[in-house]
MARVEX-235658 format. One record per residue (C-alpha): residue number from 1; residue in three letters; x, y, z. Coordinates in steps of 0.5 Angstrom, whole numbers. Layout:
<seq=NUM type=ALA x=X y=Y z=Z>
...
//
This chain:
<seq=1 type=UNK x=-4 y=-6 z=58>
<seq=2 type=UNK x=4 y=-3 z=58>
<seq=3 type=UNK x=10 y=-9 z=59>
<seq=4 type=UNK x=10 y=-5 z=66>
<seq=5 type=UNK x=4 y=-7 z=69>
<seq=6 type=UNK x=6 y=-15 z=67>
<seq=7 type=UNK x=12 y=-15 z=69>
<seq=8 type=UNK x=8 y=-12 z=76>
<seq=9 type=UNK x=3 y=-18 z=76>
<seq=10 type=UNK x=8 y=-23 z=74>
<seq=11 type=UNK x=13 y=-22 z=80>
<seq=12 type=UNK x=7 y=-21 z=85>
<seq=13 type=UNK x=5 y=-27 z=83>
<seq=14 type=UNK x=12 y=-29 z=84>
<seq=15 type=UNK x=13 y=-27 z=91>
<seq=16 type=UNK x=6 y=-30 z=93>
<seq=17 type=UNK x=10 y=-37 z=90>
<seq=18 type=UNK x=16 y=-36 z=94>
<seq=19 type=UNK x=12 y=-33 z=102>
<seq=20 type=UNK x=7 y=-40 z=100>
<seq=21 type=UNK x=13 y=-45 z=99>
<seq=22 type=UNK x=17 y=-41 z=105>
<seq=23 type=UNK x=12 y=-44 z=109>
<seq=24 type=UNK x=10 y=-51 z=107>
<seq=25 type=UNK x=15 y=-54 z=106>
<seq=26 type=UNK x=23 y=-56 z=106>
<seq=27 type=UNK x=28 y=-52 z=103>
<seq=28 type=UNK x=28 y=-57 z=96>
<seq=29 type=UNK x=21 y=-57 z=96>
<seq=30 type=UNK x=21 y=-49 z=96>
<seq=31 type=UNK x=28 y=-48 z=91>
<seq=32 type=UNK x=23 y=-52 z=86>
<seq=33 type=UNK x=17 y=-49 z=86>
<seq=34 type=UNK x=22 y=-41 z=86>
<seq=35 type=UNK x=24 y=-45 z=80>
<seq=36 type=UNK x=18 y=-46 z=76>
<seq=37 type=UNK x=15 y=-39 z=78>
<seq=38 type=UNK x=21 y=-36 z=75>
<seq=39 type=UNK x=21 y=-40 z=69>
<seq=40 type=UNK x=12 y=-39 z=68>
<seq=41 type=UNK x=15 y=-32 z=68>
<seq=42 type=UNK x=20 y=-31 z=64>
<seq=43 type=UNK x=15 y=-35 z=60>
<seq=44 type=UNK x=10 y=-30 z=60>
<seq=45 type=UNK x=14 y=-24 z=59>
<seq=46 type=UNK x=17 y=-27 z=53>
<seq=47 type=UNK x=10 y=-27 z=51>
<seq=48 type=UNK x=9 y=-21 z=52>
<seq=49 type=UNK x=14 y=-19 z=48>
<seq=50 type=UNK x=12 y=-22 z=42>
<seq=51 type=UNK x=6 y=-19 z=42>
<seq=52 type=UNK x=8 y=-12 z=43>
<seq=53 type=UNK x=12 y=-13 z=37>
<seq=54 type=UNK x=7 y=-16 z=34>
<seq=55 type=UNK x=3 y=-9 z=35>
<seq=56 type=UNK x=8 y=-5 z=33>
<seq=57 type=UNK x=10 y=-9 z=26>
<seq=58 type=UNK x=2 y=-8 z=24>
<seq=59 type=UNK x=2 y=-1 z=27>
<seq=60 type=UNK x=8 y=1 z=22>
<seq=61 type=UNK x=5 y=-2 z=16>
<seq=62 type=UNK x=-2 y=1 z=17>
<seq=63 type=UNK x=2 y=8 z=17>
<seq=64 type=UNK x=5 y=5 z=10>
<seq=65 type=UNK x=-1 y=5 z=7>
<seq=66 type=UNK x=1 y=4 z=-1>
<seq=67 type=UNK x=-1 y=11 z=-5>
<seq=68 type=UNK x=2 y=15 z=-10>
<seq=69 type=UNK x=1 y=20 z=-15>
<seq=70 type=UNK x=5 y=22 z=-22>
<seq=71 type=UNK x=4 y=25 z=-28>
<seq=72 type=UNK x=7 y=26 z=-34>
<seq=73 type=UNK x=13 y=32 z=-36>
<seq=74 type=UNK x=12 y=33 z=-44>
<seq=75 type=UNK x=8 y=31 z=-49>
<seq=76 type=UNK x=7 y=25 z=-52>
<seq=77 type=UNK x=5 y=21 z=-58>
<seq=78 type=UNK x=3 y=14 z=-56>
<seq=79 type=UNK x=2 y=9 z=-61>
<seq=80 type=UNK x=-3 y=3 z=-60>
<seq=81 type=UNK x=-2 y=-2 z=-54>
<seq=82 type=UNK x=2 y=3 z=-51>
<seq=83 type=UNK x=4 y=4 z=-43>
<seq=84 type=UNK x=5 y=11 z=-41>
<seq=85 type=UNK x=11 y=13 z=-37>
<seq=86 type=UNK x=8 y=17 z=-31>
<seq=87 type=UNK x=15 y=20 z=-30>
<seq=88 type=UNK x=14 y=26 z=-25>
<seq=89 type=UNK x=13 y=23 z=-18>
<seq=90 type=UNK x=9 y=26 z=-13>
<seq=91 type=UNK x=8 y=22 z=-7>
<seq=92 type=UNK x=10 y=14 z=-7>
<seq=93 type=UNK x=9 y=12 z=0>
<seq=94 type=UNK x=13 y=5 z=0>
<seq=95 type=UNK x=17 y=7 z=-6>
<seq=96 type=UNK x=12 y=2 z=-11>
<seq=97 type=UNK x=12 y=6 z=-18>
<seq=98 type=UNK x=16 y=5 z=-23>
<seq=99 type=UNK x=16 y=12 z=-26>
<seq=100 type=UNK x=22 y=8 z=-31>
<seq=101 type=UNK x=17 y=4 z=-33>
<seq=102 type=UNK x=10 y=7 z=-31>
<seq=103 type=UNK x=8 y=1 z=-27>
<seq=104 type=UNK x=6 y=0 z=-20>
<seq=105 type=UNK x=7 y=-6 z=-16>
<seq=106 type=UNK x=3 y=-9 z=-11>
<seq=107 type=UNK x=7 y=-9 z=-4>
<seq=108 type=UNK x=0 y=-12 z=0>
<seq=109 type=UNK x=-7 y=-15 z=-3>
<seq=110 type=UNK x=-12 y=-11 z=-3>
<seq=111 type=UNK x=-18 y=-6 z=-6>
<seq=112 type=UNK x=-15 y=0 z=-8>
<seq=113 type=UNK x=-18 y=6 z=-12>
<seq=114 type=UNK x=-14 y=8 z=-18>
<seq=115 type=UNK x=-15 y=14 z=-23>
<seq=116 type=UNK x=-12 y=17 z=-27>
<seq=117 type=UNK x=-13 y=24 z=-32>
<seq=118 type=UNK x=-12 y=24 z=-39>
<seq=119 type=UNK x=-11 y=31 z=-42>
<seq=120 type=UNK x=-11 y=33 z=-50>
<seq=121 type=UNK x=-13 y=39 z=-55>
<seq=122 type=UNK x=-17 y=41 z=-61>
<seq=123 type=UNK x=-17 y=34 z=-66>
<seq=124 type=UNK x=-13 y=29 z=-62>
<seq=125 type=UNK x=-16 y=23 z=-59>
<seq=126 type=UNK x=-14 y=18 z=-53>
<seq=127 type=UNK x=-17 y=12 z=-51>
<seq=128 type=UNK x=-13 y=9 z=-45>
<seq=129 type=UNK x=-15 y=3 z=-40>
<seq=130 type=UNK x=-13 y=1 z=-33>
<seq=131 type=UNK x=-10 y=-6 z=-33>
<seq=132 type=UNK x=-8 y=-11 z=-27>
<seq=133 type=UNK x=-3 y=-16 z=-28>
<seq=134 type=UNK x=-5 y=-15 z=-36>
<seq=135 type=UNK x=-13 y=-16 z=-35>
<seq=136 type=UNK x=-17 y=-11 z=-36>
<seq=137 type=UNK x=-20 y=-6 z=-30>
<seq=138 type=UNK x=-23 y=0 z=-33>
<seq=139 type=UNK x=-23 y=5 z=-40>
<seq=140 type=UNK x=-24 y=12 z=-42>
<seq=141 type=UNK x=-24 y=16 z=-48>
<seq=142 type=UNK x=-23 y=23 z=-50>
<seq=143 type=UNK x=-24 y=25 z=-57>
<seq=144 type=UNK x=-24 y=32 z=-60>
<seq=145 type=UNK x=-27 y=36 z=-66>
<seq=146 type=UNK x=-22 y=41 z=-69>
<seq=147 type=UNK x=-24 y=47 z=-64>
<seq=148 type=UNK x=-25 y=44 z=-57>
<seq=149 type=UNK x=-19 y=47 z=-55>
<seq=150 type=UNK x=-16 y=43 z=-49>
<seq=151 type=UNK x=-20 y=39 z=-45>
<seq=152 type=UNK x=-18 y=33 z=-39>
<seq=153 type=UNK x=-22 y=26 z=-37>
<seq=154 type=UNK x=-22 y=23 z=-31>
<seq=155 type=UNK x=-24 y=15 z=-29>
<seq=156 type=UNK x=-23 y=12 z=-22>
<seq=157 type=UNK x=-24 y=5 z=-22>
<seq=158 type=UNK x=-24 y=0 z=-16>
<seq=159 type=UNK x=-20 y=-7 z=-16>
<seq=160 type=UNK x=-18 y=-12 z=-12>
<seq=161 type=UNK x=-12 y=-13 z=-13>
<seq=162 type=UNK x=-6 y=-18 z=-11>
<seq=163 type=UNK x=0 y=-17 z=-7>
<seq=164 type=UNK x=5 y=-17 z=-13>
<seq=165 type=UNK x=1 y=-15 z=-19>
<seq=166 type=UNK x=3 y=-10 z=-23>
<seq=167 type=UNK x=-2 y=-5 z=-24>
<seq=168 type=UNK x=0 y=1 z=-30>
<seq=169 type=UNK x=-4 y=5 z=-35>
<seq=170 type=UNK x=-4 y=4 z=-43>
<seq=171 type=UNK x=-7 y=6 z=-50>
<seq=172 type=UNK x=-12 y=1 z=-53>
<seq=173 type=UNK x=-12 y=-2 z=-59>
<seq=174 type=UNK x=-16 y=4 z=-63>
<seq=175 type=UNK x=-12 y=10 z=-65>
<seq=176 type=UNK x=-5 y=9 z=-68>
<seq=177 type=UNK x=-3 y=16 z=-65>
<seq=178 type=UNK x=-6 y=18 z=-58>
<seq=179 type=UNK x=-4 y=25 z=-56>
<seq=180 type=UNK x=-2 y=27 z=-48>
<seq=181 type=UNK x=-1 y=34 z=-47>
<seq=182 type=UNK x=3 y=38 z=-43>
<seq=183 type=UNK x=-1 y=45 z=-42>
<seq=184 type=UNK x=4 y=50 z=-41>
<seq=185 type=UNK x=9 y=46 z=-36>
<seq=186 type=UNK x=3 y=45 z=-31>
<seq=187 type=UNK x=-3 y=42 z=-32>
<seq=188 type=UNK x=-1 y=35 z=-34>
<seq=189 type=UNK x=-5 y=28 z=-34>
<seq=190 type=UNK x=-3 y=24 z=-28>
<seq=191 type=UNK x=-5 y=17 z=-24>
<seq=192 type=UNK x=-6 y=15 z=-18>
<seq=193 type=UNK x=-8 y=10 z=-14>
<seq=194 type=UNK x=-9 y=9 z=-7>
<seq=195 type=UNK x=-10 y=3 z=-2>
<seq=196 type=UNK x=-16 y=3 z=2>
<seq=197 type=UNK x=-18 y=-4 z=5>
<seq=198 type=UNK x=-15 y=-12 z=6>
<seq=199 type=UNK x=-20 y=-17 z=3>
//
């Protein structure tokens, strides 16, 4: 119901007010009760107002939803226990990933779906792993004979994750040298993440 058709409600009632006092009684009596029907009023209308602001706050930040998808630019070589550095950005709704630092932070609490893509080449091993807040979330592992050629896995994982948390994605504690390939400028590893619902 739009401000309009309250404010037509509240000066209808208004007005009913007024006619009635106008006939019943004298005039303290009637300045009285045009006083409490003008303060009732403004009462509902600054009511109405918080509401519809309230609205629309929620309705700007369900537009906001958090989502982003980033990827590497370059080879990398990456030791144990290592962040990667997603530095190319996509889209970042909300501004959250750090392609500085390759971590995202949490604006809201909430499930999110986070996937991330790991390419390599014949001989080279990668495991990486999905972590919240340094807690462990999800694994994958891609590991190559001398002839595969190029070859790319994909892991999504589901988490509950805080407002606040940071969110990255990291080599484990197995190979001392895990290789991330840029294939001929284009086809890259890459994260994402999108926010699906509050819990």
């Amino acid at each position: 119901m739009s401000l309009h058709i309250f404010l037509y409600i509240g000066l209808t009632l208004f007005h009913k007010v007024l006619t009635k006092s106008i006939y019943n009684g004298t005039i303290e009596i009637r300045t009285d009760a045009l006083e409490r029907s003008f303060d009732s009023l403004v009462l509902q209308i600054n009511n109405l107002s918080d509401i519809l602001n309230n609205l629309q706050t929620k309705a700007q930040t369900e537009k906001k939803r958090p989502l982003f998808f980033v990827e590497l630019s370059e080879n990398r070589n990456l030791q144990m226990n290592s962040i990667v550095k997603f530095d190319t950005q996509f889209i970042d709704e909300g501004n959250n990933f750090n392609t500085g630092d390759g971590i995202f932070v949490s604006p809201i609490s909430g499930v999110y779906l986070f996937s991330w893509s790991i390419l390599t080449q014949s001989s080279q091993k990668v495991q990486s792993e999905l972590r919240v807040d340094n807690i462990f979330k999800g694994k994958q592992l891609i590991s190559l004979g001398s002839a595969a050629g190029y070859f790319a896995t994909t892991r999504n994982a589901f988490c509950t994750v805080n407002k606040g948390d940071h969110v990255w994605i990291q080599t484990d504690n197995h190979y001392t040298d895990n290789y991330f390939i840029d294939l001929h400028g284009g086809v890259r590893s890459s994260f994402m993440g999108i926010f699906i619902q509050e819990v």
